[in-house]
N, C-alpha and C positions, 0 to 999 in steps of 0.2 A: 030467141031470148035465152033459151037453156044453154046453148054455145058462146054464149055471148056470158053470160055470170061463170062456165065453166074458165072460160078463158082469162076473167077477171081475177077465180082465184085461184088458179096456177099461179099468174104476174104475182098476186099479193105474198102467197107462199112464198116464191121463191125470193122475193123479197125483203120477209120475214128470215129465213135460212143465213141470207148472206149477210144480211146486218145486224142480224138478233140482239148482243147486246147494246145495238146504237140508232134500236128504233125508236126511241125518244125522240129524235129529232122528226119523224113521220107521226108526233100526235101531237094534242094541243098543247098548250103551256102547261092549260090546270091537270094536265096527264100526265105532268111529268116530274111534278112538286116533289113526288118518293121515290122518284126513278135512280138515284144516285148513293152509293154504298153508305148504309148509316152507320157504321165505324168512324168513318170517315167524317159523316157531316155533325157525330157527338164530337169531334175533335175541339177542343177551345183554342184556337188559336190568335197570339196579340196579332192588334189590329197592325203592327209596324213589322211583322214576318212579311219575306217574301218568297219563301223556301230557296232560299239562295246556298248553294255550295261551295260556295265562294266567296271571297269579300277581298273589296278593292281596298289594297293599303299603300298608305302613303310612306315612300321610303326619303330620306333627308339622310346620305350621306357624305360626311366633309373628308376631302383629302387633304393635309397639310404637314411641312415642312417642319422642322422643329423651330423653326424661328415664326410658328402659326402665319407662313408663306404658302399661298396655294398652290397644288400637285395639279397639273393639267395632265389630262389624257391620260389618265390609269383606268384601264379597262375592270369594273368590278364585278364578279359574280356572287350572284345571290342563291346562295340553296337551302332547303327544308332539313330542318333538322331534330332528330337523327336521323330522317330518313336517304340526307345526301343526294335528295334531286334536283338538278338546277331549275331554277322558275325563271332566271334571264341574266341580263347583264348588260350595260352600261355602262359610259366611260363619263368620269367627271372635267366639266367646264374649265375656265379658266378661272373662273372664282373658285374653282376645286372642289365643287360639289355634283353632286348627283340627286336631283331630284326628279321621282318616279312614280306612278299609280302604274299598281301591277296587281291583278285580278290573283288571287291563291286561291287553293282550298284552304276550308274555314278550319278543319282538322291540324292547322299546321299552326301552332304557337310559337315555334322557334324557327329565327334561318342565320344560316351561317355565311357571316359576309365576308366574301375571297378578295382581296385587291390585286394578289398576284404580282404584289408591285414591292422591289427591294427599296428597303426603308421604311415601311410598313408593315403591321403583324401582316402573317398568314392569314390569320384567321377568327373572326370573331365572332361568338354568339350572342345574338340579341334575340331579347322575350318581345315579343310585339303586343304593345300597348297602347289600346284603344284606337286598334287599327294603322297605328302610326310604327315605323322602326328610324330611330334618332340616333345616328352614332358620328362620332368625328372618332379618324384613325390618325396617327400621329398627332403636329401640334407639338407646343414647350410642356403642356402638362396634359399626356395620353387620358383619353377616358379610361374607367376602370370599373364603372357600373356594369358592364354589359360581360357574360361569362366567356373567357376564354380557352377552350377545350386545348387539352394534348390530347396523343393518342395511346390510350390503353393497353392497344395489341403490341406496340415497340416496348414498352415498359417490359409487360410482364415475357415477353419471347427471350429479352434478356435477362432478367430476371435473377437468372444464372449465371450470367456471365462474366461475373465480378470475380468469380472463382480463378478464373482461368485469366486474369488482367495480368500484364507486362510487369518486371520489376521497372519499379520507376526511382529515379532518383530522389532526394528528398527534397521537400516540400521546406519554400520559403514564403513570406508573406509582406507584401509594401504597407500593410495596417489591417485594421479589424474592416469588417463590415456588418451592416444588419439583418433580419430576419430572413428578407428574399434576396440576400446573398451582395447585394449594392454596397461596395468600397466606401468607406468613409475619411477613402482620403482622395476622391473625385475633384480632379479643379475646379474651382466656383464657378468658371463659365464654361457652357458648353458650347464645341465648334457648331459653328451653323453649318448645316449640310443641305444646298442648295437642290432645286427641281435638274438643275442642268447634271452636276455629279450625281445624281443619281441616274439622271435619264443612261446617262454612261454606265454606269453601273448595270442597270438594269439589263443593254444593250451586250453588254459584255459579259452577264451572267445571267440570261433570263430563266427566270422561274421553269424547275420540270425537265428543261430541256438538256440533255447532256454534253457537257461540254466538250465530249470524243467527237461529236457532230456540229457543233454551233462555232466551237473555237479551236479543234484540235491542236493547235499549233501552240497553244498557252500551257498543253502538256510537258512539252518539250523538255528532256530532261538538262538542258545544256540552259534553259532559261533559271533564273537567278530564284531561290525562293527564302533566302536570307536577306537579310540588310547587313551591309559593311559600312561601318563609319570610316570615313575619309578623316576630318577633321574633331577636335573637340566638339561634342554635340547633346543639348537635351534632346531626351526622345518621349515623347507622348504616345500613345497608342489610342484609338478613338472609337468606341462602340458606333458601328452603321446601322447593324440587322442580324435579325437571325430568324432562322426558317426551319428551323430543329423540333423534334419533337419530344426531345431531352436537355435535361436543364445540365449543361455543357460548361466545360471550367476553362480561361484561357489562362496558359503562362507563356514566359518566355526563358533562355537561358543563351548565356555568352558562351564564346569556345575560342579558337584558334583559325583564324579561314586557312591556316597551313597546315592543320591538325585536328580535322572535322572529326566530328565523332564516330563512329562505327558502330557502336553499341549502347543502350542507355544507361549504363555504367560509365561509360567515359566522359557523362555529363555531371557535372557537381555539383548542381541543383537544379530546379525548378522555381522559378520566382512568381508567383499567381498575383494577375494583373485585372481579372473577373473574377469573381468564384462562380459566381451563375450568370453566363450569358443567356441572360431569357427578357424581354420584355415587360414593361409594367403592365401587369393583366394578366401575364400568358405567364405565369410560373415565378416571375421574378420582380424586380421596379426598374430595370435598366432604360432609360428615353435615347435614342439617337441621338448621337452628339455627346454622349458623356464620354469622359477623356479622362487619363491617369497617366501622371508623369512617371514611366517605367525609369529614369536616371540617367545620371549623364556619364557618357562613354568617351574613351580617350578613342587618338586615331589606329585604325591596325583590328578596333574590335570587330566581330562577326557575331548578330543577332538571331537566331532562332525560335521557331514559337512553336509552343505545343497545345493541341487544344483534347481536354481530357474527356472523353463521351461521357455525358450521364453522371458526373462526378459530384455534381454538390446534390448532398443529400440529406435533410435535416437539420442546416444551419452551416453543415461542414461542409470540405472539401477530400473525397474519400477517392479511390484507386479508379471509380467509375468501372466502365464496361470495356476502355483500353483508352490508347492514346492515339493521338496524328502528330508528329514530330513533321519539323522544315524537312529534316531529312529523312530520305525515302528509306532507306536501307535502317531504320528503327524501327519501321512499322511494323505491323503485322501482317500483310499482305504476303505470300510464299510467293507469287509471280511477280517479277521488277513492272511490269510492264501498268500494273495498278497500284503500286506502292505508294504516288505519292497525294496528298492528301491536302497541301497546301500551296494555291497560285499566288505570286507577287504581282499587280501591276501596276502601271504609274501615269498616274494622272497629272500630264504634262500642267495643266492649267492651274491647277491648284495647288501642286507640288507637291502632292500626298503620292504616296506608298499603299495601294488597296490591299490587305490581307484577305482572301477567300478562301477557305473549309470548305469542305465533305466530310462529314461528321457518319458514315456509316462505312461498314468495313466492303472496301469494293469488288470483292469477290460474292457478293452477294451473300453472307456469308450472318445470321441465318435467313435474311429475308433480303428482297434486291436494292440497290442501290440507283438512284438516280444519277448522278457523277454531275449534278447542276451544279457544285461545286458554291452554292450560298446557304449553307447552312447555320453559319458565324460568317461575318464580314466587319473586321474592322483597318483602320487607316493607321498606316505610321505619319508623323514629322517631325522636324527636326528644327531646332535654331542651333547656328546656321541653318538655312532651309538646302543649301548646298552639300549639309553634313552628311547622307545618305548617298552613296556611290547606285548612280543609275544606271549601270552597265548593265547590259545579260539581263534586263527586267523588262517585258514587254509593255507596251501602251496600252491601257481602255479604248476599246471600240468607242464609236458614237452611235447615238439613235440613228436606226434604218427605218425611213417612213418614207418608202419607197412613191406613194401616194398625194404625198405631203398632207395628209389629214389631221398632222397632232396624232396619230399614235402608232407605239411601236411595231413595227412589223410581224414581229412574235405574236401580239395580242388584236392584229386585226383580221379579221377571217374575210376582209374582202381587200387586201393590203395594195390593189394595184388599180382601186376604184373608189376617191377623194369621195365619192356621194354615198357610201357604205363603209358602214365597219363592222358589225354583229349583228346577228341573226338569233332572235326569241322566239319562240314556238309555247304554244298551245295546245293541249298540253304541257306536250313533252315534244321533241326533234321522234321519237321514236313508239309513241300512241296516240290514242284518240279521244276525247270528250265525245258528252251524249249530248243529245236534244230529246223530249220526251215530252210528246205531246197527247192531249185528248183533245178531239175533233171536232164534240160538237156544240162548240161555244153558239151562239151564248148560254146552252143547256149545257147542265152537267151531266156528266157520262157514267163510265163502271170503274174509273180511277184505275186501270191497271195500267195506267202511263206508255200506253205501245200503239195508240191509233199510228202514229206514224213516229220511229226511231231515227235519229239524224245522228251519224257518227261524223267527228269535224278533226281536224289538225289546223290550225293557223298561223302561220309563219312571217313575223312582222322582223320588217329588214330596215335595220336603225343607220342613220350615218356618225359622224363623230360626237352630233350635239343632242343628242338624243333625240331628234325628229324620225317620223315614220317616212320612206321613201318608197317603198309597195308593201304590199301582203300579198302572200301566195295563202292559197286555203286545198286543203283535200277533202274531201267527205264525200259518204256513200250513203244508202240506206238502208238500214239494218231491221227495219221491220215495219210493217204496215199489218195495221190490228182492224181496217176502216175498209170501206166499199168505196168512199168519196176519194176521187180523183181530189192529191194535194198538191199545191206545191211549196219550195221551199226558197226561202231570200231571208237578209238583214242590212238593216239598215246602219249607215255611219257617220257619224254626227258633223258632217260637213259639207260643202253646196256640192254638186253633181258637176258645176264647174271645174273643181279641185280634181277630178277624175280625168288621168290622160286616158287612160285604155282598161279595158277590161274583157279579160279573152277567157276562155275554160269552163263559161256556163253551158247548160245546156237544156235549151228552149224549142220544146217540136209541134208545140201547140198553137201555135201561131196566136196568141190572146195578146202574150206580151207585147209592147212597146216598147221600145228601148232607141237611148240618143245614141249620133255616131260613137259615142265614147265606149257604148256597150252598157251601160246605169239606163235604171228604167224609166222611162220619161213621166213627165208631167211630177214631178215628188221636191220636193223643199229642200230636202236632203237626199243626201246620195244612195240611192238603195239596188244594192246587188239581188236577180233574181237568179237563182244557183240553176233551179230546175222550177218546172212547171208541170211535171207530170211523173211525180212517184214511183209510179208501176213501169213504168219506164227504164226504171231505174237499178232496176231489177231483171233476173236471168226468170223467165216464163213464169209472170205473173200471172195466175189464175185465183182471185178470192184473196183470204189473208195472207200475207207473208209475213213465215217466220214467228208466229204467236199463238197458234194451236197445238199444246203441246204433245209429242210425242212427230209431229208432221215433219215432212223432206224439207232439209234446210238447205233453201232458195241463194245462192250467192249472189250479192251484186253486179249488176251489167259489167260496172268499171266506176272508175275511184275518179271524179269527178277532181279536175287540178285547175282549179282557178287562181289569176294572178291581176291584180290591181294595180297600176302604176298612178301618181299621184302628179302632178301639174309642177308641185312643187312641194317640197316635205312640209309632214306634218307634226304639229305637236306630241308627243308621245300618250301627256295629259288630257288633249284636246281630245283626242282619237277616241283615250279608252281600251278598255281589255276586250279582249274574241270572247265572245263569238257577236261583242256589239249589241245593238236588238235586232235579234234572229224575229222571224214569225213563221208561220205556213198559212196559207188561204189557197180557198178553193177554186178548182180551176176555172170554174162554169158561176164564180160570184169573187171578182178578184179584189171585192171591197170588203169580204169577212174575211179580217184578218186575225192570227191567236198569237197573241204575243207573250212573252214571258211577265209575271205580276210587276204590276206597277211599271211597265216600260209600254210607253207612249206609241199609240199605232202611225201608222204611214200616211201622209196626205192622200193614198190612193183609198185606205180604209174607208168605209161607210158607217158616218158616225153616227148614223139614224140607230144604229144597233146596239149601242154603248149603252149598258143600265136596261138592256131589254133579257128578257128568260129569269134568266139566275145570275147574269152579271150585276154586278155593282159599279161599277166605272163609274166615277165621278171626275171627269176631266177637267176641274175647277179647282180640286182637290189635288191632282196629278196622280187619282186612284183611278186604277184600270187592270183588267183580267183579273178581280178576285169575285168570289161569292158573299154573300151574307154573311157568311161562315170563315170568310177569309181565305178559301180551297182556292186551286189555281188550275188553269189549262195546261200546264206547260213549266217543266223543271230542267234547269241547265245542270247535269252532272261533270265534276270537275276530272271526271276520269270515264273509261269503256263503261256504261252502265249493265247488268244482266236484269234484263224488265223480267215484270212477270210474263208470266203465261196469259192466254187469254184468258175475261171474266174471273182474274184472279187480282183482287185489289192492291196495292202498291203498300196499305197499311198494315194487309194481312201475310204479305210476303217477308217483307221488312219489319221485325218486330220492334225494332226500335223507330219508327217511323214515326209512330205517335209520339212518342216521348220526345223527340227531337222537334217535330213542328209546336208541340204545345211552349214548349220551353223556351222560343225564338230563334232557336236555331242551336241553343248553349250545350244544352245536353246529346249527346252522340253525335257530335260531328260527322264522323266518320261511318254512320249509320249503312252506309250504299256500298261497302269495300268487302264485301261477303265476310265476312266476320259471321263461321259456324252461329255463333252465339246470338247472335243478332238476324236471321234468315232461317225462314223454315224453305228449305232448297225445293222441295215438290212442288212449289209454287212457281220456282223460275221456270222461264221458258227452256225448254231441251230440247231439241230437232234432233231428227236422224242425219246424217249425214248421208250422200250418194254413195 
């Protein structure tokens, strides 16, 4: 008997040792009522929190034509602003929209919408409201609620540069204009400027890309970058776009084509045809399609245009920062070989004349240039339409959609595969999201958020209509705080039918089930099991990994590369944002499952448990994983999270942790981004390194 109680309490001790803050689960209920950090459970939190780091917002963006004609296939990116991260990107329908549920961090109020597309701004800031962002780009009458940034660093770099500007010839004007520099003697209608001319357009100057590689041959200095009138002729010039990030003046000036100029002295004026090429929104009121009859020219004339950097300033049009003249040998450029600054080409179909700029000095000269050569773009034409000598003037490319998908080759990242076009990632393409669980649902625990750490990547592969066609996922395990064998899966909101294949898990416990497809069987919905044995998962697990602070930090076995393929694509909206509903249950009870607050457990769960310990789940209500107290098992971080240490509370680490869950989430978003201010550091977890 004495051997026998000896040997009972070695087992309990040791017992004790290895689970100590997660022995609550080895007593009774009524033993465990005070077992959970009381910082934590005075916290008041509204009953509609769900400690969410994130929030799915609804994006409604319209691409349209100036004759409010829809823009198919413009690839849009969406990024955080200021902070300039992409969160995704999508290409708009044939009704020219983009509509998207896209999971963000909550910390993010502004994103800046890219279309990347000539004939619409660069770039637009929109404040997101009420979880919604609303914008139409282009259109006969441009939004202008939404904020349209320049950028501050080209401003002030030149700053200076005014000093040092070209003698110019003197300054003429075809009328006044008003505040944001808009001609007021613009023809009453504006050219319609079609999806097809631009898709040309686009094709033959796309965004970014430098024209010494995309069109070398448009350089050519033997190709035409004037207009010669043949005949008696009016000539119009017609605002398309501009992608500048200085508010840029256009003129033009006649000469002799037998007596070109050589110096800009041997020009005898300047006749200003924009004062400010900038967009309604973006610095100025110009819409695509506004036009100004530059005057009618006999036969024998030769046109030239100059586009003045950074020139309107204050109402005026002043010396700016230099000019781009037709002709090369004005410019400022000391090497012939980048001197010229303006392409002519001609759009057989519609009979126009394309004007294109490079509005920065191409020697890089003080910061680099791009040589995309659409910084200003606008169109000549003529009555006669024949009035304009097409010689020596190269042709507009057309759209390369090599794929046939609807979009441009430049903006598809899988250009030579009709069932893809872009790829969004979760995070980011280049980190990782947390999971951060406590394990011993339905008891509360010690809150320091590390029974088991789940770092994720997930990478949803779009085709042209915005449908999902797979997901690749990475994730590893970054910390086990628990003794209990877990595993880890999530579930996604469509039958297991929908699922052609699913390769990259990894299952060595033989527990699982799973259909031919690789999805776990018997479940309603489709549910990915990643792993099923944690420690596993890991480089010589012995006890905790990774959460005693000060201990040898454990690496991961290997980065776990799971990939989904779908039967047939999926909704974007249908789908939902990564990481879906994640859970972990245990290995040796595969029906307690801890899922993230208020996300509905798996048909394979054991719903006898729902509303038992210290749960509340009320699944009538579609409440589930909270406490009394509204506490949760389980927090999705929208970035790397650094947990605490062991037996160190997630409220007491994170000082602002309180203040944020009381509040509903309003107050410190951004509470988890180590902000000195906001973290007492001895509480995160610190390993040694090998």
């Amino acid at each position: 008997m004495k051997q026998t109680l000896t040997c009972l309490s070695v087992i309990f001790i040791l017992l004790v040792n290895a689970c100590a803050p997660k022995l609550t689960e080895l007593m009774p209920e009524s033993d465990q009522q005070g077992s959970s950090n009381t910082k934590m459970d005075k916290l008041a939190i509204p009953s509609n929190f769900n400690f969410n780091t994130s929030s799915e917002i609804k994006f409604d963006v319209r691409t349209l034509n100036n004759a409010d004609k829809p823009i198919k296939g413009v690839v849009i990116s969406v990024f955080s602003y200021p902070e300039n991260k992409l969160l995704f990107k999508g290409a708009s329908s044939s009704s020219g929209s983009l509509s998207f549920v896209q999971k963000i961090p909550t910390y993010i109020t502004k994103v800046a919408i890219r279309p990347n597309y000539i004939g619409l701004p660069i770039e637009v800031v929109v404040e997101i409201v009420n979880n919604k962002v609303l914008l139409t780009l282009g259109g006969k009458e441009p939004q202008t609620s939404a904020n349209v940034i320049t950028s501050p660093l080209r401003t002030q770099e030149l700053s200076g540069a005014r000093a040092i500007a070209q003698d110019y010839p003197s300054f003429e004007y075809l009328g006044g204009w008003n505040a944001l520099g808009v001609p007021k003697y613009l023809e009453k209608n504006r050219d319609e400027i079609t999806s097809r001319f631009l898709d040309n357009i686009n094709a033959s100057l796309p965004e970014g890309d430098p024209l010494t590689r995309t069109h070398p041959s448009y350089l050519n200095t033997f190709n035409r970058n004037v207009l010669y009138i043949k005949e008696l002729s009016d000539v119009w010039v017609t605002f398309v776009h501009e992608g500048a990030d200085w508010l840029n003046t256009l003129g033009f000036y006649t000469f002799n084509p037998k007596t070109p100029p050589s110096e800009p002295s041997d020009i005898s004026k300047i006749t200003i045809v924009f004062p400010n090429v900038s967009y309604k929104g973006s610095g100025g009121g110009l819409v695509s399609g506004d036009k100004v009859k530059i005057g009618r020219f006999a036969a024998g004339t030769a046109i030239g245009f100059v586009l003045i950097a950074d020139a309107y300033d204050n109402k005026s049009v002043t010396k700016g920062n230099y000019a781009h003249y037709s002709h090369d040998a004005l410019n400022t450029e000391t090497s012939k070989d980048v001197q010229r600054h303006l392409i002519v080409l001609n759009d057989l179909e519609t009979k126009r004349m394309v004007l294109a700029f490079e509005d920065v000095n191409r020697q890089n000269k003080p910061f680099d240039c791009d040589n995309d050569f659409n910084d200003a773009i606008f169109f000549a034409s003529s009555n006669p339409v024949s009035g304009i000598d097409a010689d020596y003037i190269p042709l507009v490319d057309s759209k390369d959609d090599a794929d046939k998908d609807g979009i441009e080759d430049s903006e598809d990242q899988y250009p030579n595969d009709a069932t893809k076009t872009v790829s969004n990632f979760t995070p980011d393409k280049n980190g990782y999201s947390s999971l951060a669980f406590e394990d011993l649902w339905p008891f509360q625990g010690d809150y320091d958020m590390n029974d088991l750490v789940i770092n994720y990547q997930f990478e949803e592969v779009l085709n042209a209509s915005n449908q999902v066609v797979e997901i690749k996922a990475k994730a590893y395990v970054k910390a086990i705080g628990a003794s209990f064998i877990s595993g880890w899966g999530f579930e996604l909101p469509v039958e297991s039918s929908l699922i052609k294949s699913v390769t990259g898990t990894f299952l060595t416990e033989g527990k699982i089930k799973t259909l031919a497809n690789g999805a776990e069987a018997d479940q309603k919905y489709a549910t990915i099991i990643a792993f099923d044995n944690a420690f596993k998962c890991v480089k010589s697990a012995n006890g905790f990994v990774n959460t005693e602070q000060g201990a040898e930090i454990i690496a991961p076995a290997d980065t776990l590369n799971m990939k989904i393929v779908f039967t047939k694509p999926i909704d974007k909206n249908t789908l939902g944002s990564a990481p879906y509903n994640p859970f972990i249950f245990k290995n040796d009870e595969r029906g307690k499952e801890i899922h993230l607050p208020n996300k509905a457990p798996t048909s394979k769960a054991d719903a006898a448990l729902l509303g038992t310990g210290h749960d509340r789940s009320v699944p009538a209500k579609g409440t589930y994983y909270k406490t009394a107290k509204g506490l949760p098992w389980a927090i999705d971080f929208s970035s790397d999270f650094q947990y605490p240490a062991e037996r160190e509370a997630v409220v007491d680490t994170y000082l602002k942790f309180g203040d944020w869950a009381e509040s509903g989430g309003l107050n410190f978003a951004d509470w988890y981004l180590l902000n000195l201010l906001f973290i007492n550091e001895s509480k995160v977890f610190k390993g040694k390194k090998k």
